[in-house]
C-alpha positions as CSV (number, residue, x, y, z in Angstrom):
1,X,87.8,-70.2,120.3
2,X,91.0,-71.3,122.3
3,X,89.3,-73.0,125.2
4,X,91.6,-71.1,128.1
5,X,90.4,-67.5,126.7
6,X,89.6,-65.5,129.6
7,X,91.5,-67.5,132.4
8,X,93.2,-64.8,133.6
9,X,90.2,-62.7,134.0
10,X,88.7,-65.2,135.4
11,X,91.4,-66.2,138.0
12,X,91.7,-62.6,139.6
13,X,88.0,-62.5,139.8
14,X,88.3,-65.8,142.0
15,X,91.2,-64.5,144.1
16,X,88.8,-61.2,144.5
17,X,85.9,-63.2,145.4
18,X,87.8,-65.2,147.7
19,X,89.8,-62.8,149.0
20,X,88.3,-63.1,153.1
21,X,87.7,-67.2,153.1
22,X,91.0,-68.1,151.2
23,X,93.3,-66.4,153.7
24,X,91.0,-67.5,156.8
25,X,91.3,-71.3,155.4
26,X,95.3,-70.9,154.8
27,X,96.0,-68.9,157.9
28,X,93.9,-71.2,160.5
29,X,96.0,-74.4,159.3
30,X,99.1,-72.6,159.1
31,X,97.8,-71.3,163.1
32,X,97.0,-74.7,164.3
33,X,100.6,-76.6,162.7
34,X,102.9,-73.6,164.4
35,X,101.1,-73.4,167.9
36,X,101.4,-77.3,167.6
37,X,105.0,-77.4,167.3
38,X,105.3,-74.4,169.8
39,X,103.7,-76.5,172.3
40,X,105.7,-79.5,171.8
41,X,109.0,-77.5,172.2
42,X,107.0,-76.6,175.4
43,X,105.6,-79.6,177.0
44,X,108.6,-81.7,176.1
45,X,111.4,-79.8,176.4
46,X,113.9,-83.1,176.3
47,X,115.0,-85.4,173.9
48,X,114.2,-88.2,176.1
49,X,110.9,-87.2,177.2
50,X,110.0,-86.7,173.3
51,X,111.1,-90.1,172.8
52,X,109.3,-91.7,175.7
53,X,106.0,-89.9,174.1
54,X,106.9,-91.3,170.4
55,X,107.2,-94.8,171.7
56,X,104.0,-94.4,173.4
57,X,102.0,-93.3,170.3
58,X,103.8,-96.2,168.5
59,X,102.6,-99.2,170.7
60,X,99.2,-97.8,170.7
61,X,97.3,-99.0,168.0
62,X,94.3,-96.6,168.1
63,X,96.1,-93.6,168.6
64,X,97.9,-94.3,165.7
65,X,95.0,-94.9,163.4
66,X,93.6,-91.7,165.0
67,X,97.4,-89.3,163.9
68,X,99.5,-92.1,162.5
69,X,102.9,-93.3,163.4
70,X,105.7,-91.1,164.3
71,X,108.5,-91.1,162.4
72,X,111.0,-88.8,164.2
73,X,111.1,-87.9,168.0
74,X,112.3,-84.4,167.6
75,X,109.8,-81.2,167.8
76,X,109.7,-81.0,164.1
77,X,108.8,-85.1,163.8
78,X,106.0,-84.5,166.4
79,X,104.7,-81.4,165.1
80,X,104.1,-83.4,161.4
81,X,102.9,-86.4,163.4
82,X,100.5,-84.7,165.0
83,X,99.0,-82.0,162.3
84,X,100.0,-84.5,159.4
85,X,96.6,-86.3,158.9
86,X,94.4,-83.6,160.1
87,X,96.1,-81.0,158.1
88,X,96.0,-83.0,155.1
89,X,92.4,-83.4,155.6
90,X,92.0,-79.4,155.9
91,X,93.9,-78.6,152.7
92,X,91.9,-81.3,150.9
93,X,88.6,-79.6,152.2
94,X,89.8,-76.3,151.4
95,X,90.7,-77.1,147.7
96,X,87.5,-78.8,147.1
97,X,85.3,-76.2,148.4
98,X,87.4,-73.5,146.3
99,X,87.3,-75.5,143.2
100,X,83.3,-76.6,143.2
101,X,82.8,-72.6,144.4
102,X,84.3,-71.7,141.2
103,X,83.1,-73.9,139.0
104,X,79.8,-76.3,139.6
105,X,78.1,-74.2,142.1
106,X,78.6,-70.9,139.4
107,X,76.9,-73.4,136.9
108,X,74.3,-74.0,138.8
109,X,73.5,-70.6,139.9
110,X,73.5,-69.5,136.5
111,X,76.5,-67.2,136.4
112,X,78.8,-69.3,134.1
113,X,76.3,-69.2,131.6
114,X,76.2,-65.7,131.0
115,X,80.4,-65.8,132.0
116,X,80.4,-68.3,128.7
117,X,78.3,-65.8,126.3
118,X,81.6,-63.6,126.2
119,X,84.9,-64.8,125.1
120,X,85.6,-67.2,127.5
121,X,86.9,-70.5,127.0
122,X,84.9,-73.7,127.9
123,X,88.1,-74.8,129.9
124,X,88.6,-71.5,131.2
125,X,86.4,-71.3,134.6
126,X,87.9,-75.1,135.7
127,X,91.1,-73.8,134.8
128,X,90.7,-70.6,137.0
129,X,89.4,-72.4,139.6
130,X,92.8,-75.2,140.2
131,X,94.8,-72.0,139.7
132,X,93.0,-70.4,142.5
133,X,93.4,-73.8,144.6
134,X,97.3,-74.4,143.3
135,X,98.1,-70.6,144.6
136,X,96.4,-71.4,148.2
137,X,98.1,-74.7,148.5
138,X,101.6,-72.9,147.7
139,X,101.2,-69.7,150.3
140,X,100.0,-72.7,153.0
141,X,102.8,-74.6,151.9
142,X,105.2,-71.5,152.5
143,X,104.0,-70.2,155.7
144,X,104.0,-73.6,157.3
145,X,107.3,-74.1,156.0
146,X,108.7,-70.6,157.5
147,X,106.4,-71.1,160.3
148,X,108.8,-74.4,161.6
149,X,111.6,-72.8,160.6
150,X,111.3,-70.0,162.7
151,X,110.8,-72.3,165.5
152,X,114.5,-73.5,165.1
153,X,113.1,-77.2,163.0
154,X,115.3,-78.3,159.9
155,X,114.3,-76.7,156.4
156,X,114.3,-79.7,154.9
157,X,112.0,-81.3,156.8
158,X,109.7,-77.8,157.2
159,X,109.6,-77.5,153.4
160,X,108.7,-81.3,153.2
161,X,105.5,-81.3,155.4
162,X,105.0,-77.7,153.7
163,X,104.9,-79.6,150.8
164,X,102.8,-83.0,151.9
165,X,100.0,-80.6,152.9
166,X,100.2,-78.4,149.5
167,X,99.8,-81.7,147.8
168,X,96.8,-83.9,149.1
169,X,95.3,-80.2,148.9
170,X,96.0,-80.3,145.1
171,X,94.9,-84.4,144.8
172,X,91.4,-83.2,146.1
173,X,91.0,-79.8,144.3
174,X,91.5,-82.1,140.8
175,X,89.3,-85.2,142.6
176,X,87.1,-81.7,143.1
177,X,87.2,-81.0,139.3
178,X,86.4,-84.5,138.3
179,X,83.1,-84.6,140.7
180,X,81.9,-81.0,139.3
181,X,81.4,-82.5,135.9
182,X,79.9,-86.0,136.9
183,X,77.0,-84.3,139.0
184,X,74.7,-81.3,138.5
185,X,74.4,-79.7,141.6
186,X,77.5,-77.9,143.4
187,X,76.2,-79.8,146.7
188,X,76.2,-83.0,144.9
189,X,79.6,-82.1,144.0
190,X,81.1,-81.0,147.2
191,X,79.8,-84.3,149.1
192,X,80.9,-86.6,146.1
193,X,84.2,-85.3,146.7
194,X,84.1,-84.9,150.4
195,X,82.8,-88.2,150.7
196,X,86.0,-89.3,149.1
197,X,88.5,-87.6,151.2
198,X,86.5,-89.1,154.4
199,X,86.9,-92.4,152.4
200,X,90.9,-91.3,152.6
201,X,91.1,-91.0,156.0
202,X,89.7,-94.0,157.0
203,X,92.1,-95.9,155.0
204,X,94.8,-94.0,156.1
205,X,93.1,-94.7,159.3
206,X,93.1,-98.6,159.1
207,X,96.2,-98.9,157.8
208,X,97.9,-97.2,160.8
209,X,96.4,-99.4,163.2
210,X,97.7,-102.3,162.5
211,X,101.4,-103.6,160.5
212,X,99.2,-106.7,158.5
213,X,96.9,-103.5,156.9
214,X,99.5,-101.1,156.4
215,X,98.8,-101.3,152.0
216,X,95.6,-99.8,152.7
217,X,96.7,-96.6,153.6
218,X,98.8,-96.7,150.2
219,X,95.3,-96.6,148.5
220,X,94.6,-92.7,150.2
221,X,96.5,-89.6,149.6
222,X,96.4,-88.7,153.5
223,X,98.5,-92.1,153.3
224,X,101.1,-90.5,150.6
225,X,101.8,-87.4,152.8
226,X,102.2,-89.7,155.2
227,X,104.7,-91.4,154.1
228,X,106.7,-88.1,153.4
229,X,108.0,-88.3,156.4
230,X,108.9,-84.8,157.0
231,X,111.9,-84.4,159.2
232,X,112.9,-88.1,159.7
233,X,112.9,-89.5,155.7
234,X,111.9,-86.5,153.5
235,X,110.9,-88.8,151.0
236,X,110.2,-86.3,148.2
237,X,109.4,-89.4,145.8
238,X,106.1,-89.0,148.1
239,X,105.3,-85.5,147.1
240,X,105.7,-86.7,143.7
241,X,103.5,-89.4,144.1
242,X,100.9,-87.1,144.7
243,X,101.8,-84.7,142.3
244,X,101.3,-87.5,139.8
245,X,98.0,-88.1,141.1
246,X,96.8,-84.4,140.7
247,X,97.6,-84.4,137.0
248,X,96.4,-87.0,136.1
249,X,92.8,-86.3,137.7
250,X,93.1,-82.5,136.4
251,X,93.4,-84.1,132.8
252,X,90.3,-86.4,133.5
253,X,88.2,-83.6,134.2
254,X,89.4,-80.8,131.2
255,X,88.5,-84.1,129.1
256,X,85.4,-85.1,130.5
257,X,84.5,-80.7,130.2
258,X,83.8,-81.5,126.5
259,X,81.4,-84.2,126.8
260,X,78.9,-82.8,128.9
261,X,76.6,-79.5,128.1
262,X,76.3,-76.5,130.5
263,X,74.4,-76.5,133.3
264,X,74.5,-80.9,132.6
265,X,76.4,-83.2,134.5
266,X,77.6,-86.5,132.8
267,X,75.6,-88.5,135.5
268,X,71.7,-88.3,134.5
269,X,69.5,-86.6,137.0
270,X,66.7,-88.6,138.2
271,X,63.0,-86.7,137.6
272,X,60.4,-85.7,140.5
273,X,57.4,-86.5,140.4
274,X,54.9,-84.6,138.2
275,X,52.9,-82.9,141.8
276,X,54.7,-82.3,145.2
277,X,53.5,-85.1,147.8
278,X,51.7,-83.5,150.9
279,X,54.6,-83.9,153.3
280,X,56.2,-81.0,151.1
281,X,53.0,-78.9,151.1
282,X,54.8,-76.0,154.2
283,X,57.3,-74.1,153.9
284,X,58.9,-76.0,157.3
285,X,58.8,-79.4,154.6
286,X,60.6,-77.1,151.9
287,X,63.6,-76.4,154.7
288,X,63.3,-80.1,155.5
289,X,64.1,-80.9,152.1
290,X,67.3,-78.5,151.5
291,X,68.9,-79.4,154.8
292,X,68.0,-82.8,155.4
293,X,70.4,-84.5,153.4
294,X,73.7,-82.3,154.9
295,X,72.2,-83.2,158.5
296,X,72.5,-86.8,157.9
297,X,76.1,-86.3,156.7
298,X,76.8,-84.1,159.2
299,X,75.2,-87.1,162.1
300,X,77.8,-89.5,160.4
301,X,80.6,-87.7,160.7
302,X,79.3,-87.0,164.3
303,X,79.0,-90.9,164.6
304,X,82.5,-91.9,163.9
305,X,84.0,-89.3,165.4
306,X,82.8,-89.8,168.3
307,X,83.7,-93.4,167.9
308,X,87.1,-92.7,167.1
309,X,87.6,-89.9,170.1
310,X,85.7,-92.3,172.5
311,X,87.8,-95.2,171.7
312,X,91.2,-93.6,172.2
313,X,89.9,-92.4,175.9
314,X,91.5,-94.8,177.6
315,X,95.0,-94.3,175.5
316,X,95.3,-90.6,175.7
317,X,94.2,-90.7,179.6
318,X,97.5,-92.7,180.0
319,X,99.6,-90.3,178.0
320,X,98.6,-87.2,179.3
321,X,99.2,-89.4,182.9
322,X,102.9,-89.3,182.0
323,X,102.7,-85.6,181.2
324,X,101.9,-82.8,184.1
325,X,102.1,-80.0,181.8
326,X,99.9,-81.7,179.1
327,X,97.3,-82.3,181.9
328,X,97.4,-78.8,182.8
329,X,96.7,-77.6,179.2
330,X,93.8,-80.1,178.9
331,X,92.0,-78.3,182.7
332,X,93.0,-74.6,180.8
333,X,91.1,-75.5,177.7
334,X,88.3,-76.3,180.3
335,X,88.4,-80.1,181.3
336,X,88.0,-80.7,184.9
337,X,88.0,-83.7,187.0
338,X,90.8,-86.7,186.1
339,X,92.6,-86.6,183.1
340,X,90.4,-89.0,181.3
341,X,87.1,-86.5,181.8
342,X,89.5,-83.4,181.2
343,X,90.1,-85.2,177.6
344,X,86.4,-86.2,176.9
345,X,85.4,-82.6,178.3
346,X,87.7,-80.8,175.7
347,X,86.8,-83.3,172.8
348,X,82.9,-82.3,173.4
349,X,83.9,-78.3,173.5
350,X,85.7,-79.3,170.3
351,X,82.3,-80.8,169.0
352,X,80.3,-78.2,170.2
353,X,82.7,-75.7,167.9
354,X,82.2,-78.0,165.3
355,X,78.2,-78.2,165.3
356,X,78.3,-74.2,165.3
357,X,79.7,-74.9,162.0
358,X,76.6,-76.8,160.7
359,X,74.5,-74.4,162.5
360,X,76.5,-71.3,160.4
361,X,75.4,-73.5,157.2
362,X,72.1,-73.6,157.7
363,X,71.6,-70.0,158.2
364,X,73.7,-69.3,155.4
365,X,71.5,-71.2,153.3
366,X,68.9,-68.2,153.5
367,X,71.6,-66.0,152.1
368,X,72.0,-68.5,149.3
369,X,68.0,-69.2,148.6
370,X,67.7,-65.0,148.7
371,X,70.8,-64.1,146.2
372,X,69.6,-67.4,143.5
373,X,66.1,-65.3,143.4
374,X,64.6,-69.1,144.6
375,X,63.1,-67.1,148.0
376,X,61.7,-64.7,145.9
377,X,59.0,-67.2,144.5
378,X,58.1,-68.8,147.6
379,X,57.6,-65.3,149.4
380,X,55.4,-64.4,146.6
381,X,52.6,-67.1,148.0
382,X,51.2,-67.0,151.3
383,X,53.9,-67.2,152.9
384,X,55.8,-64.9,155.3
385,X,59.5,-64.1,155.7
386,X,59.8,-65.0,159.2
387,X,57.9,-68.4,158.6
388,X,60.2,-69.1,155.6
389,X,63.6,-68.4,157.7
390,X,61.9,-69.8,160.6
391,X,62.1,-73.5,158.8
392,X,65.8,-72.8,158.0
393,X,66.3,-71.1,161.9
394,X,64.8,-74.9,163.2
395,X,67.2,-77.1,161.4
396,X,70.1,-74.5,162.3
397,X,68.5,-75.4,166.5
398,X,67.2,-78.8,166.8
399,X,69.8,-80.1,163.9
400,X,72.4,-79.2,165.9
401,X,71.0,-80.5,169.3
402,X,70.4,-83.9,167.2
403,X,74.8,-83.9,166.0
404,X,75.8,-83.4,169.9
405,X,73.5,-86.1,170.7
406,X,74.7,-88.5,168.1
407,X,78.5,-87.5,168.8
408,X,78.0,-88.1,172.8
409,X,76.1,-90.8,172.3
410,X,78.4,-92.5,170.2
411,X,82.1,-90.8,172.2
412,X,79.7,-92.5,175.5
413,X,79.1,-95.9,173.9
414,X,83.5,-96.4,173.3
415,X,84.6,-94.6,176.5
416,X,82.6,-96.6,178.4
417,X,83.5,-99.8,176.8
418,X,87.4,-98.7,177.6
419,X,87.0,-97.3,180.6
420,X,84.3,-99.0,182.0
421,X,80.9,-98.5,184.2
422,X,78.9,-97.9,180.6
423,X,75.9,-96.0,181.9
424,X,77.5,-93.3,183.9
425,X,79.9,-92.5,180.9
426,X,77.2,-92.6,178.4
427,X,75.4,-90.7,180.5
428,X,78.1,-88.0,181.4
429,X,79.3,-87.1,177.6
430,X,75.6,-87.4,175.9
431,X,75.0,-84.3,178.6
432,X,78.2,-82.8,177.9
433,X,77.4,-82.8,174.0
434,X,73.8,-81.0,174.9
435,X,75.4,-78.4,177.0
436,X,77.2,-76.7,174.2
437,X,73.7,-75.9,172.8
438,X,73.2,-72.6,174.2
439,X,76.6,-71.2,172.4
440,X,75.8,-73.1,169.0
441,X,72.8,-71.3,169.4
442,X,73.8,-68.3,170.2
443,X,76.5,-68.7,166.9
444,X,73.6,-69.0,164.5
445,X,71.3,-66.7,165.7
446,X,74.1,-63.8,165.6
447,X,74.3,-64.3,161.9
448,X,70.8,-64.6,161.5
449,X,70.9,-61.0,162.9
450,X,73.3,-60.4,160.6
451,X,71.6,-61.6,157.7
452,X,68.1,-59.5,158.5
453,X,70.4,-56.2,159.4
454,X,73.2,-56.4,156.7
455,X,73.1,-59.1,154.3
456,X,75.7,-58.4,152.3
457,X,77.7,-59.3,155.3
458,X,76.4,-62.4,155.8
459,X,79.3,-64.7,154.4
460,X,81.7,-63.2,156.9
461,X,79.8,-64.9,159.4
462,X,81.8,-67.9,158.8
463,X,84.5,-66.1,160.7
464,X,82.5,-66.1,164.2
465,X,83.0,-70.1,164.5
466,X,86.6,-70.1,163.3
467,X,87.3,-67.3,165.8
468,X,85.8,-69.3,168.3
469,X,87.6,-72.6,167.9
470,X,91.2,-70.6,167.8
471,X,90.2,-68.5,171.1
472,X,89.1,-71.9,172.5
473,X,92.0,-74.2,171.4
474,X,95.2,-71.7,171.3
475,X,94.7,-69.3,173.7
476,X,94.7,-71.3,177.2
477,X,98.1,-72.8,175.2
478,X,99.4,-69.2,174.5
479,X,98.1,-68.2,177.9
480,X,95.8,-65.3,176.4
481,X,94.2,-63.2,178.8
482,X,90.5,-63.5,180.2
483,X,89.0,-60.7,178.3
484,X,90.1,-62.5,175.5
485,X,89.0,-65.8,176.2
486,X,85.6,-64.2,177.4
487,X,84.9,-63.3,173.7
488,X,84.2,-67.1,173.1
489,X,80.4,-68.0,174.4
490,X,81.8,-71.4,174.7
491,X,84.5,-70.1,177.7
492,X,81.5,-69.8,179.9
493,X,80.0,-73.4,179.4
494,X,80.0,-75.8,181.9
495,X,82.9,-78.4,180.9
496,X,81.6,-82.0,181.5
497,X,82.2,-84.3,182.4
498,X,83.8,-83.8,185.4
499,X,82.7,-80.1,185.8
500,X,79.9,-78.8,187.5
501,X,76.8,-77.4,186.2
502,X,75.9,-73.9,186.4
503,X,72.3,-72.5,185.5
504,X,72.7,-68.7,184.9
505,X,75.6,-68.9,182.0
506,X,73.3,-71.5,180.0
507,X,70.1,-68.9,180.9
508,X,71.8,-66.2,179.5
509,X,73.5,-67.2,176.6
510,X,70.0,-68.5,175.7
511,X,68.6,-65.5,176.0
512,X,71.3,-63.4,173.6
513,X,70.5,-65.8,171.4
514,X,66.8,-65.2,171.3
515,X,67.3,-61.4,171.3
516,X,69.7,-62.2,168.3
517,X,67.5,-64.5,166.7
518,X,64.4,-61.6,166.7
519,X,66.6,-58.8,165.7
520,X,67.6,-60.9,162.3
521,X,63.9,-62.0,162.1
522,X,62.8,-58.1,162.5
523,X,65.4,-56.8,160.0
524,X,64.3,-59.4,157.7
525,X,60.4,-58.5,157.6
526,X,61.8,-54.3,157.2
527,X,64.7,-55.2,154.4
528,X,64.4,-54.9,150.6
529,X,64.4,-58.7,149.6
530,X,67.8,-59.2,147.7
């Protein structure tokens, strides 16, 4: 049988399939590049005040390991500085949750199999699955492009950073590919491959920071869009680079396709033991075990991040110093106080986003358990449905209270060693992290509801964070109005440090979360399982 039967077939059933989370993914990076030019066209409205920022990011050496060096001074330079690292990084993530989606985690969950008993090629699901990825990268490549042209930037140099982003997208898709036939599990998969593009970044990272390491960001494809230097250089050899990259991994993995059986991985799994130990004797241990691994990712990416945001304190402060209009963005987003606590204030609102995230997972991972038919065994046993997504609600809680904890802890340990008096700082930001708690909470416990009431619905639940990080980020920068905002449970935190703390708004978004949280558990107990 030709080994690409059925890839068509297969490829609209992926578009269909992906048809909410694909154009959420491409339109929130396209979003966050154009409202990032918009507001450097804004903020610095001169050419000299643009160059005064560039040489400023340039002489700092942890500001540039945090966005890289700027290349160009105009609003189209900027913009790419700015989004060129941290867009990379989103394309690459996007691409390598599509392609594991498509074609480890549909192993694993047994669909492929009975995919395979028809005629479809053994090629045929990977093949679908880059051709999903390839058409994603292109329309984000497009509207990003159009997006800076619109704003009055070059073509040249829109289509270039268009095209950086399309690209490391397309290096991790087939780094994606690769990973999906080494390992056996899709989770495996997606933090092999993950694990690489964090790997990536921190090279791309360290050789920013300093001219004597600059090679190493050679070694990471963050470090090739890089060095496409959209709107200065245009150094299409760079895109090429990548391109090069991408085939040749894509051919690794349609080789390494034909050594391995369904449902196998070409790394060997290691047994269990023959009897479960006691500790995994509850169904609270079961949950333990299916989300503690992704929490301790999750509290290292935390843990450097924090680091990294911490460290560059001190930097930013100073920039934002020479910029009135920047300072007043950083107090409409929700920091209060100087501009140093207005930074550190909006960096934990930003983590507080992010750990709703995590907190979206875990509840999600009922949906998951329920539609694989593993739920259905457990709940067989003595053991009821709330007490089975009550283990899975607890990680969603306490996991997230332990990633703001590690975050401030770790964005409390830098600052203060940059900025000084080291208890009060490490103090101020670990409460700031834990203040966010009552809105992650009240994220995940409106799709638990979700999931007991309507559970078909429960993958559009990954909309409610994303719609909450773009009301929190762009609209105090697009000036959107307050019944807007207000839609955000994160609007009505208290913003620390600097801020003052409030009671009542922490009360009560506590308490729609708990009337949330019982609503999903009651439609649970009433529901049809599956």
């Amino acid at each position: 049988m030709n080994g690409l039967a059925g890839t068509g077939t297969l490829l609209r059933l992926a578009l269909r399939r992906d048809r909410i989370m694909l154009p959420a993914w491409v339109y929130a990076i396209t979003a966050m590049t154009i409202s990032t030019g918009y507001s450097f066209g804004t903020l610095y409205g001169t050419a000299s005040a643009r160059e005064q920022f560039a040489r400023g990011m340039n002489t700092n050496g942890s500001l540039r390991a945090l966005y890289g060096t700027v290349y160009d001074a105009g609003v189209g330079g900027l913009t790419a500085w700015r989004m060129g690292a941290f867009g990379a990084a989103l394309a690459g993530l996007m691409s390598i949750l599509l392609v594991v989606r498509h074609t480890r985690a549909d192993e694993e969950d047994g669909r492929l199999e009975l995919v395979g008993a028809g005629a479809v090629g053994r090629r045929a699901p990977l093949t679908a699955a880059l051709l999903t990825v390839l058409l994603a990268d292109l329309l984000l490549a497009a509207l990003v492009a159009a997006g800076l042209a619109a704003l009055g930037q070059p073509a040249g140099g829109a289509l270039a950073f268009g095209s950086a982003l399309a690209v490391t997208g397309l290096v991790f898709a087939a780094l994606a590919g690769v990973a999906a036939q080494a390992v056996e599990t899709g989770r495996a998969a997606s933090g092999t491959a993950s694990a690489a593009l964090g790997l990536g970044f921190v090279l791309r990272a360290a050789g920013d920071s300093d001219s004597r390491t600059h090679w190493l960001s050679w070694l990471s494809p963050l470090g090739w869009s890089e060095q496409v230097r959209p709107f200065a250089d245009n150094r299409w050899w760079a895109v090429a680079l990548g391109l090069l990259a991408a085939c040749a991994l894509a051919a690794s993995a349609y080789v390494l396709v034909g050594r391995r059986d369904l449902g196998a991985g070409l790394l060997p799994r290691r047994p269990g033991p023959a009897s479960a130990a006691p500790a995994l004797r509850s169904q609270l241990a079961l949950a333990r075990r299916l989300q503690s691994a992704t929490l301790y990712g999750w509290c290292a990416g935390f843990a450097v991040a924090g680091a990294v945001f911490g460290s560059v304190a001190k930097g930013a402060a100073t920039l934002v110093g020479d910029n009135q209009q920047v300072g007043d963005i950083l107090h409409r987003i929700g920091g209060q106080g100087s501009f140093a606590d207005a930074y550190l204030a909006t960096i934990l609102g930003l983590f507080g986003m992010v750990a709703a995230v995590y907190a979206v997972q875990c509840v999600q991972r009922l949906r998951g358990e329920e539609t694989a038919g593993r739920a259905e065994p457990v709940l067989a046993s003595a053991v009821s449905r709330s007490a089975w997504a009550g283990g899975h609600l607890l990680f969603a809680l306490l996991g997230s209270a332990v990633l703001l904890a590690t975050g401030g802890l770790a964005a409390g340990l830098t600052a203060g060693a940059t900025l000084g008096d080291l208890p009060r700082r490490l103090g101020a930001l670990v409460g700031g992290a834990l203040v966010q708690l009552p809105a992650v909470w009240l994220t995940a416990a409106a799709v638990l509801a979700v999931f007991g009431l309507r559970p078909r619905w429960t993958s559009a639940g990954w909309g409610m964070p994303a719609a909450f990080l773009v009301i929190g980020w762009l609209g105090p920068v697009l000036r959107l109005g307050r019944p807007i905002l207000d839609l955000s449970p994160f609007t009505h935190l208290p913003h620390l440090p600097g801020g003052t703390v409030s009671a009542r708004p922490l009360l009560w978004l506590t308490a729609v979360a708990a009337g949330l949280a019982a609503a999903g558990l009651a439609g649970l107990n009433r529901r049809d399982l599956g």
